[in-house]
Structures are given as structure tokens and as C-alpha cells.
C-alpha positions as CSV (number, residue, x, y, z in Angstrom):
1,X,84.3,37.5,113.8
2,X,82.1,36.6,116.3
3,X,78.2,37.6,116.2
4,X,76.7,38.5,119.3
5,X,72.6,37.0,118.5
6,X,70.0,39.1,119.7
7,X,66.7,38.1,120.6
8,X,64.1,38.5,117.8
9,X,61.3,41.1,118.7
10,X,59.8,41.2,115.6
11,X,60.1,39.7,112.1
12,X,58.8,40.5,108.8
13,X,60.0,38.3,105.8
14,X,64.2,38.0,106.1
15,X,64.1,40.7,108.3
16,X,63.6,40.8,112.4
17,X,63.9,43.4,114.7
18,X,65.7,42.9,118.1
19,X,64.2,43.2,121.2
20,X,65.2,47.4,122.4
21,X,67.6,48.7,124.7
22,X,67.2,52.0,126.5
23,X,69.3,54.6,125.0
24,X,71.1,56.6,128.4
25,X,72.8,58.6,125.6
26,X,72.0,59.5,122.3
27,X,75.2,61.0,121.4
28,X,76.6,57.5,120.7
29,X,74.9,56.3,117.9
30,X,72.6,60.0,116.8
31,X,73.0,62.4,114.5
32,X,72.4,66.5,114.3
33,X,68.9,65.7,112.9
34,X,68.6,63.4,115.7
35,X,69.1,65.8,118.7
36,X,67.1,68.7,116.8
37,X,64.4,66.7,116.7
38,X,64.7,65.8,120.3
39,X,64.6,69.3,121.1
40,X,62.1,70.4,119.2
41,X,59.1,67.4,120.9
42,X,59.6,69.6,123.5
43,X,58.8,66.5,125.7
44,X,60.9,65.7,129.0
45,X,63.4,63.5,128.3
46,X,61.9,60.6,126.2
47,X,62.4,57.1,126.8
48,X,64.1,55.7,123.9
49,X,64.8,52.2,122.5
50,X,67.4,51.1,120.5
51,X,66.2,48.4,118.3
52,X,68.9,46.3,115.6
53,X,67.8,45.4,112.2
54,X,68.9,41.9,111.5
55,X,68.9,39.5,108.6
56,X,70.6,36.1,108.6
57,X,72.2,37.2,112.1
58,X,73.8,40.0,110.4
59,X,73.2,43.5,111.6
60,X,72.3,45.6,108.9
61,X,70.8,49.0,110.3
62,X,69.4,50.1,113.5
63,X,65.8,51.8,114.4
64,X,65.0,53.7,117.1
65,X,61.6,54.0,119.4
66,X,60.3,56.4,121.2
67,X,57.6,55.7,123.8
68,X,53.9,57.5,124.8
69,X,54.9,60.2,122.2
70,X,53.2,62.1,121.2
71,X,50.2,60.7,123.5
72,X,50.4,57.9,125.7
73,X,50.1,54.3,124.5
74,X,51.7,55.8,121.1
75,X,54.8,54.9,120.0
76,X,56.8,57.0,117.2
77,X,59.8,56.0,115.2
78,X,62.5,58.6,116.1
79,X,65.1,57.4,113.5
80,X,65.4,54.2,111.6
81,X,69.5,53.8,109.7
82,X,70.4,50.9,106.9
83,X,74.0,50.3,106.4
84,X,75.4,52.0,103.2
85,X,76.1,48.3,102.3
86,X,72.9,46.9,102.9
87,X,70.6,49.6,101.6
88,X,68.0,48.7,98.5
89,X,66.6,45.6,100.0
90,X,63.6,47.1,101.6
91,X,65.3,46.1,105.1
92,X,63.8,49.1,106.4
93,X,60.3,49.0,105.3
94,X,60.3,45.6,106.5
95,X,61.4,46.4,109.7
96,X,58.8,49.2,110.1
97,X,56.5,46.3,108.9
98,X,57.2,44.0,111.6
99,X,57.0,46.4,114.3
100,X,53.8,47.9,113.2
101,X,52.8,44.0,113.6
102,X,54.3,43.7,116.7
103,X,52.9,46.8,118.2
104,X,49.3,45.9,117.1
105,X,49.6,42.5,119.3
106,X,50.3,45.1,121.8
107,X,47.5,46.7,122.3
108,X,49.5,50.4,121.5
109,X,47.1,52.7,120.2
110,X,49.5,54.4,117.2
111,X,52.2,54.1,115.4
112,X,53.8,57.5,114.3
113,X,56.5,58.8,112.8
114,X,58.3,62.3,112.9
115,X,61.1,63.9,110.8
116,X,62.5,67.5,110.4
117,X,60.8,69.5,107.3
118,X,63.7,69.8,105.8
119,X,64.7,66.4,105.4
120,X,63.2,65.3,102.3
121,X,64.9,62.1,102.0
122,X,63.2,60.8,105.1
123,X,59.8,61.9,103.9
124,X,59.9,60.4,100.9
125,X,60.9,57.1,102.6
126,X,57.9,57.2,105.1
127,X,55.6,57.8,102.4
128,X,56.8,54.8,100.8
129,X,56.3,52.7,103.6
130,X,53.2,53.8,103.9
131,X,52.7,56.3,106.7
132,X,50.6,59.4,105.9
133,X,51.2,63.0,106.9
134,X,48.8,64.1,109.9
135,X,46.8,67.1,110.1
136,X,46.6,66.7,114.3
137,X,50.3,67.2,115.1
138,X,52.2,69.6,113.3
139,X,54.7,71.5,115.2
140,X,56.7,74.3,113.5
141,X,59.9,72.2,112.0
142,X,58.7,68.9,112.1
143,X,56.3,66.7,110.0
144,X,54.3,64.3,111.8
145,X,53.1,60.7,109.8
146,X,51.1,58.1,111.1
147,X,51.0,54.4,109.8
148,X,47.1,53.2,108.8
149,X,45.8,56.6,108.0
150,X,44.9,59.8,110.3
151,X,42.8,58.8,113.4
């Protein structure tokens, strides 16, 4: 099997982050909790970025961007996935690592990430990679959490 290499965006440890694609259409790699959260920025469409998680050229997740949400010069995580297989190395924590690094060379102002209420699971996880829940952006059904404490 051939592996297609994608350029390295970002890298943190064994783990980099390839450079993103606009997403056209999120049906082909999104979920239920996906769209409902799309729907509920109530944002005009958002530009999206499809970003793979790599490590040793293999893919082993995908994480996806959104840009200027919720303000402009933000950027907020609007899903990250590890493979069944590849799950409990850290591989996503380290890829939200090496973004937050990468954004910072950018000059983007913050880093946030967003999840339904009702997913618990995805909480959990951000709180473990260290984002913290924000008092400045809660919108009915979703949680808002920014990475390097509220601003």
C-alpha cells in the first residue's frame, strides 16, 4: 500500500499535523455532533480545514479547524478523531499541542475549542489537554474552552 506524504504543518513529539484542506463538504468525513454544532454557531458558513494526524507517515486521526470563530483572528477546534487503533497514545493531545505552537508563531489571537453539552466524552478530553471552560461564550447547547486560560 502506497502512502500518499503530506506536508508537515505542525509537529509535536512523534506526532505532526498536515498542512489543512478546505472542507466543501462536511458530510464526507462529519458526524451528527458535527453538523449540530455547525448549526448551532449560528455563523455563515465557516471556513473549515481538514488537518491529518500523522506519525511515522501513518495517518492515525484527523482534526478539524475552524477559522475567525468565534472572533476574528481566532481559530477553534471543531472536531479532532483518533483511529480506534491508534487511540491511547496521546496522538491527540499532541496534535492540539503542536497546533497551539503553530498558531502562536502565527500571530492568531486564540485558540478555542467547542463541543455539544451533552457530550461528555469530548469535555473530558479537552480538560485533559488542557483547555478551560470560558465564562465569555456560552451559547445554549454548547460549551466553549479556550487553551492558556480565559482572556
Amino acid at each position: 500500500m502506497v502512502v500518499e506524504m503530506s506536508v508537515s504543518w505542525a509537529r509535536y513529539s512523534e506526532v505532526s499535523v498536515s498542512q489543512g484542506k478546505l472542507v466543501e463538504n462536511l458530510t464526507d468525513s462529519s458526524t451528527n455532533i458535527s453538523k449540530k454544532i455547525i448549526d448551532l454557531l449560528n455563523s455563515p458558513k465557516p471556513e473549515i480545514y481538514r488537518h491529518e494526524i500523522r506519525v511515522k507517515g501513518e495517518e492515525v486521526g484527523e482534526l478539524f479547524l475552524m477559522k475567525n470563530i468565534p472572533l476574528d483572528n481566532d481559530v477553534t477546534i471543531h472536531s479532532l478523531v483518533v483511529n480506534d487503533v491508534n487511540r491511547g497514545h496521546a496522538y491527540g493531545t499532541k496534535a492540539l499541542l503542536a497546533v497551539e505552537r503553530k498558531l502562536s508563531e502565527m500571530m492568531v489571537c486564540n485558540f478555542w475549542a467547542v463541543n455539544l453539552i451533552i457530550n461528555g466524552r469530548g469535555t473530558y478530553f479537552l480538560l485533559r489537554a488542557g483547555f478551560t471552560p470560558s465564562q465569555n461564550q456560552g451559547q445554549g447547547e454548547l460549551n466553549w474552552f479556550i487553551r492558556g486560560g480565559q482572556k
